[in-house]
C-alpha positions, 0 to 999 in steps of 0.5 A, spaced: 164 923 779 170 928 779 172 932 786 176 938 787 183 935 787 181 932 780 180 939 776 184 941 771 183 947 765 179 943 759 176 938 763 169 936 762 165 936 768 156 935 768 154 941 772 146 941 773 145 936 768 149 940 762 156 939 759 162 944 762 169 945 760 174 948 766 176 954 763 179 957 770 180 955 777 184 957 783 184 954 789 183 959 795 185 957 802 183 964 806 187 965 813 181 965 816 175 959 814 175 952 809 179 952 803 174 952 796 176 952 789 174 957 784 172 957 777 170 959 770 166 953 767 164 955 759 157 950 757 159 946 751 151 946 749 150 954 749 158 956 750 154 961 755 161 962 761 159 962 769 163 963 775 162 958 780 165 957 787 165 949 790 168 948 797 
């Protein structure tokens, strides 16, 4: 399973057991709370984009 510090644009991860590439993502460390990551996942079985934001 990938972790946060393996995403790179054009990977393919499994998210709620469909297939997604990374299209975007963005590493956010606010001044204030825990780091997170957030990216834009393109599904490769419906081609529908979502934003999603991991901690």
């Amino acid at each position: 399973m990938a972790t946060t510090a393996d995403f790179r644009n054009g990977l393919c991860i499994e998210f709620n057991n469909d297939l997604y590439t990374i299209v975007q993502f963005q590493h956010v460390k606010p001044g204030k709370g825990p780091a997170f990551v957030r990216t834009r996942l393109k599904s490769l079985t419906t081609g529908r984009v979502i934003d999603k934001t991991f901690p």
